[in-house]
N, C-alpha and C positions, 0 to 999 in steps of 0.2 A: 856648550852652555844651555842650548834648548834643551837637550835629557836632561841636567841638572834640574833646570825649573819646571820642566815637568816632574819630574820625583818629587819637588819639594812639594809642588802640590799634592800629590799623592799623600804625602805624610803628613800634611797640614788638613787633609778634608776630615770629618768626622765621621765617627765608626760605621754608620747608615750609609757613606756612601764614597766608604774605601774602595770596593769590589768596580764601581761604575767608573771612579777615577784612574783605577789602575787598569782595567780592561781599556779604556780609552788611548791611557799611556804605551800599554805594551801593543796596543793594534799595528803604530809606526812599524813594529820590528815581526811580531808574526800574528798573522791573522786567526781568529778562532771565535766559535758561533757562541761559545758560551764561559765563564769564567768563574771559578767556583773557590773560597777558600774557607777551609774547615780550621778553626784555632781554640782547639778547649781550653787552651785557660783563659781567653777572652769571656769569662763569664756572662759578661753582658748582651754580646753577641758571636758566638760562636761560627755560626756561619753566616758568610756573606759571596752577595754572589751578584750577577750581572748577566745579561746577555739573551738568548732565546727564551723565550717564557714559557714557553712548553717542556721545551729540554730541561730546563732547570726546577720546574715542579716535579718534573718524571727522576730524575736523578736522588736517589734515595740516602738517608744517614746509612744506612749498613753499607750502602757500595762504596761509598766516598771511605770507609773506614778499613774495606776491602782494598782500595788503592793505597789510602797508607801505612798496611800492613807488608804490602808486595813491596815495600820502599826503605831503602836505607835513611837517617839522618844526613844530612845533605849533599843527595844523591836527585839527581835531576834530568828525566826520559820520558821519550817518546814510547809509549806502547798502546796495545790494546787492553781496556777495561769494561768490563762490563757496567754499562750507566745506562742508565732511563730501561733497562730492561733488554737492551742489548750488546752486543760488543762493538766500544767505539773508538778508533785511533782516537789518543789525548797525548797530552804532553803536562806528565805528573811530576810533583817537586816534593819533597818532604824535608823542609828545614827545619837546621839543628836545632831550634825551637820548639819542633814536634808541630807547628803548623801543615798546613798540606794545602796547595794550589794545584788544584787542575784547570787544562784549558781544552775544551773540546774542537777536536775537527783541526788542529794547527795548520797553520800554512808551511809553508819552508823553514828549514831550521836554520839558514845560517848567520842569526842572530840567537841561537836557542843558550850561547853562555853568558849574553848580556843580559838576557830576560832572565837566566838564572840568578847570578849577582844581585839585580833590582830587588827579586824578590825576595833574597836573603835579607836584604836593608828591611824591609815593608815589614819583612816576619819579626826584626827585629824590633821594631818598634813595636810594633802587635802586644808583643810579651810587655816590652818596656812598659807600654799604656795600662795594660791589664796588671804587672806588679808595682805599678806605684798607688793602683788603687784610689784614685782622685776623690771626691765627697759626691762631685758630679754623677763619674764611671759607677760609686758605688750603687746610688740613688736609681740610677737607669737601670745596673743589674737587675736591683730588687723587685725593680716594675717589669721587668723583659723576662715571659714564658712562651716567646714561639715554639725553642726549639724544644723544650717537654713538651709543648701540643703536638707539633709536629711526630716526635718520637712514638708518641701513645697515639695519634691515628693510623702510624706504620702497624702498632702491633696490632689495632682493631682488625686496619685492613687484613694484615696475614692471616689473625684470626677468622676471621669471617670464610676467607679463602679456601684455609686450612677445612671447615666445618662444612661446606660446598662439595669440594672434591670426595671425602671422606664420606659423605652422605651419596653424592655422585656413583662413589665405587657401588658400597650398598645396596643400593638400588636395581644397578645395572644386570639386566637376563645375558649380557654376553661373555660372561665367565661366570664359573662355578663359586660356589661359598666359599672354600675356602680358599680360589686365588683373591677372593674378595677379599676375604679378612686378614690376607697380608699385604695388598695394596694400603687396607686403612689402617692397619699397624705399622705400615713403613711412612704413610702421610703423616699419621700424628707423634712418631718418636723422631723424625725429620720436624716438624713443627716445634715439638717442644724445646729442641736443642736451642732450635731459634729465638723464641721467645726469652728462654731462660737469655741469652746469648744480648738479645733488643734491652731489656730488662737492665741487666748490669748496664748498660750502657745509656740508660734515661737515668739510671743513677751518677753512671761516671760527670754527666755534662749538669745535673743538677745539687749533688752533696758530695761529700768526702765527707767519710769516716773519721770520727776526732782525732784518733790517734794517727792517721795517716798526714792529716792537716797538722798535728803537732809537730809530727819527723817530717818535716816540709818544713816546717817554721824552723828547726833547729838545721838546717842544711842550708837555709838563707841567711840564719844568725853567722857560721862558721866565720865569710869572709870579713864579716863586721870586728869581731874580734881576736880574730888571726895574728895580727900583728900590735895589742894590747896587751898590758898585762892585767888582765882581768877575769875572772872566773865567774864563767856562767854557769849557774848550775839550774836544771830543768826539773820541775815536777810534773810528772806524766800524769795526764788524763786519764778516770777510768775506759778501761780497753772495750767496755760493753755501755760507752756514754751512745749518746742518740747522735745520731750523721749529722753534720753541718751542714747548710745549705752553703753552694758555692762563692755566694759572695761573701756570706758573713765570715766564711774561712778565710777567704783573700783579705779581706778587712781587718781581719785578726792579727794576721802576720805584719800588713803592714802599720797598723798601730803599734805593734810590740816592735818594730824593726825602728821605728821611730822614738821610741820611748827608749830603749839602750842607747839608742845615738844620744838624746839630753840627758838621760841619767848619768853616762860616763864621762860626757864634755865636763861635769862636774871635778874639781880635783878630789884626790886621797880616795877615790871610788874603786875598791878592790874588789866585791863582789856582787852581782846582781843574780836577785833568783826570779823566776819567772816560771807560772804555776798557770796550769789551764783545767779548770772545772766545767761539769756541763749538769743543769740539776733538772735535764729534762725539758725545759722552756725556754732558759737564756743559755748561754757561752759566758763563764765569767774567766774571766783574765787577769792576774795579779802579778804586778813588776813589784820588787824589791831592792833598793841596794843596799850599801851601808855606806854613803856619803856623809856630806855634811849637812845634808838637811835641807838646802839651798833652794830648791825651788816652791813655786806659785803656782797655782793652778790660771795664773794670768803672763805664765812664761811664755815667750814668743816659740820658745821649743812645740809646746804644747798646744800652741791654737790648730796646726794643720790636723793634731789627732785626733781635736775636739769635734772638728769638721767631718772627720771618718764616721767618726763613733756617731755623730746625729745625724750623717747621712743613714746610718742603720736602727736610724730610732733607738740606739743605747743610750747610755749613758757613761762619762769620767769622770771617779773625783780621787783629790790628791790629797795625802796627808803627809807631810812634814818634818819631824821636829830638830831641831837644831842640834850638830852632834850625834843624831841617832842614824838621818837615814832619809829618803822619800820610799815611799809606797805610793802605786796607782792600782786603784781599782777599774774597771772597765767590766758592764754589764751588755752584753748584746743579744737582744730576741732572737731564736731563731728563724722564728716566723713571723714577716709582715703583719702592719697593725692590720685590725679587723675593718671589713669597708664600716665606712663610714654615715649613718644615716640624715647626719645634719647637712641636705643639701638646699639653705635658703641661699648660701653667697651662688651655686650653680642658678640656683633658679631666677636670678639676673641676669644670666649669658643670651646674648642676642643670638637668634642663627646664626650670623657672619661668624661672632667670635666662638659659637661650637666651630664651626667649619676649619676656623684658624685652628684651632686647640688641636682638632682631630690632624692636621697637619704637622705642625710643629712636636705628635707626638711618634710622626712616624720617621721625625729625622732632619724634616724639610726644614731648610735657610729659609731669609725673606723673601728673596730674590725669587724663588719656587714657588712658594706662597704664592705670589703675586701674579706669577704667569697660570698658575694652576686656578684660583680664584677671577683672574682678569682686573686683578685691582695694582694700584699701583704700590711700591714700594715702602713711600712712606704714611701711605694708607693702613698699611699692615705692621710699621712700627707702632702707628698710634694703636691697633686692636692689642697689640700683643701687649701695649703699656695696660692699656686699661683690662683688661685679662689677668696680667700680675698684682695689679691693684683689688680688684674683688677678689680675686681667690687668695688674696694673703701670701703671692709667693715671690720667689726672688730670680731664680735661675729657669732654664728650660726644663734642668733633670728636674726639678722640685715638682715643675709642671707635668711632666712627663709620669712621676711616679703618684699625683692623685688622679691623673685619668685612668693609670691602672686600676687604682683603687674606688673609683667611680665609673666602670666600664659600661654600666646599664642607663646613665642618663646623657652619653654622649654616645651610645648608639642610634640608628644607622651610622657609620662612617661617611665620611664627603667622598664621596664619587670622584679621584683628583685627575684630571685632562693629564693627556698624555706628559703636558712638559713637566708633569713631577713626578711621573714614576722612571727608574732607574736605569 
């Protein structure tokens, strides 16, 4: 019963501090200095992680993607990998999900097929979380760019590296010209591979290609109506539209995954088309059926998709008519609105409530807050009320995605004491 309730925790914590809850849970069974889980379609946060602070800054996106390429779909081993710059016993998992958990340094294995199991569950939710696409999850996505910073200081650094040695060679009196000048033609067509190689891969974790996010959509549709008799038919994207950002792709699918579910609960509903355009700026989306006409843009079907869509600053509107049919338009940006220059409701924030704000946007519960600041509890519900009140918001995501969009007036960051980092 104690694993039970420790899992549930695990599944119950939020996405900030999955990594810290489940390193904590799997210590019982095997020990490891550090804990790492790479999940691209968690758009929001891709990676998460826990444990040595140095290790785990040194551990790079290209090696983590090196361990789950050496790795089967759920296939779960002890080996060596090269992380932080060297080779280090781990115990790597690559679940059927295409997540990837490594734990450095493991203790003894003979717990290593339970910790395997757990973390099949954990990946399984992962995905759940990231395909149901919540208004929250979307909200947070849109504000969360570590890991394209993170990716494009990787390529700076190699660059920089790459441009050192190559220069290095050059210069060097202790070989001749020309072993010089294939040292620095072996450094920079080794270089370029790489980058070309880094590149795709700050695109894989931040857009997909319309048409590849459409044949995604239509492989999600299948099991929907697999067993209806209804015919879907699909209007393809132009093949040369502009890439989707990651979330507005995920949002797409599951507004349209949602919007076949009410258009067909309708009776006499024989066919729906569903048509995806991209005109450069927004994603537009078009459902069709030929029902009866039956719904309202005030249908209970429809509030969860209305919640998507204005999580991504789009818009939905519904037309009707009786006998003919419903049609839904959905217009979604693909790029976040522009900052914002109107900051008089900021320029009311006391210090306490920047300090709170900067907290609460890196994840932190009250409870954290409160040991991390030295205040007490319900000290820190009253700031966070009166916080949602000036700045006009309702949620954390809500909060969370105007401090992205106002990043220069709530810098410095609050310096948060040990009891709130991870």
């Amino acid at each position: 019963m104690r694993d039970l309730a420790g899992l549930e925790e695990v599944l119950a914590s939020p996405p900030s501090e999955v990594a810290s809850h489940f390193s904590a849970f799997l210590s019982g069974w095997v020990t490891h200095s550090a804990l790492v889980i790479l999940a691209v379609d968690d758009v929001g946060s891709p990676r998460k992680q826990h444990g040595d602070a140095k290790l785990i800054s040194d551990i790079s996106l290209s090696e983590l993607e090196a361990v789950s390429s050496s790795l089967s779909p759920g296939e779960f081993r002890r080996g060596e990998w090269q992380l932080a710059g060297r080779p280090r016993t781990s115990l790597g998992s690559l679940a059927r999900t295409g997540a990837l958990l490594v734990m450095t340094d493991p203790g003894h294995g003979e717990s290593d097929e339970l910790v395997f199991h757990f973390w099949q569950i954990l990946a399984l939710q992962i995905h759940q979380q990231a395909k149901e696409a919540s208004p929250v999850y979307l909200m947070e996505s849109r504000a969360a760019a570590s890991v394209r910073a993170e990716a494009v200081t990787e390529l700076a650094d190699r660059y920089t590296t790459t441009l050192e040695s190559m220069l290095a060679v050059l210069r060097t009196s202790s070989i001749d010209d020309r072993a010089a000048r294939q040292a620095a033609t072996n450094l920079a067509t080794e270089a370029a591979v790489h980058l070309r190689t880094s590149t795709d891969r700050v695109l894989t974790f931040t857009e997909e290609p319309v048409a590849t996010a459409f044949e995604r959509l239509r492989d999600d549709l299948r099991p929907l109506v697999k067993y209806r008799d209804i015919d879907v038919q699909f209007v393809e994207p132009p093949v040369d539209g502009r890439a989707l950002p990651s979330e507005v792709a995920h949002g797409a699918r599951a507004v349209v995954r949602g919007a076949i579910l009410a258009l067909v609960d309708q009776p006499a509903v024989t066919r729906v088309r569903v048509q995806w355009d991209c005109d450069g700026t927004n994603l537009l989306v078009n459902v069709r059926d030929d029902g009866p006409g039956a719904l309202s843009a005030e249908s209970t079907q429809l509030q969860p998709l209305q919640q998507r869509v204005r999580a991504l600053h789009g818009q939905l509107t519904l037309s009707a008519t009786s006998g003919w049919g419903s049609e839904m338009a959905v217009v979604m940006p693909l790029d976040p609105p522009s900052l914002r220059n109107d900051d008089s409701a900021l320029s009311t924030l006391s210090s306490r409530e920047r300090e709170v704000i900067q907290l609460i946007a890196t994840g932190s519960r009250n409870r954290r807050i409160a040991l991390a600041l030295g205040i007490s509890e319900n000290t820190v519900k009253f700031h966070v009320s009166k916080i949602f009140r000036k700045l006009g918001v309702s949620s954390r995501g809500e909060l969370t995605a105007l401090v992205a969009d106002h990043r220069s007036p709530f810098t410095p960051p609050v310096s948060a004491s040990s009891a709130d980092r991870p």
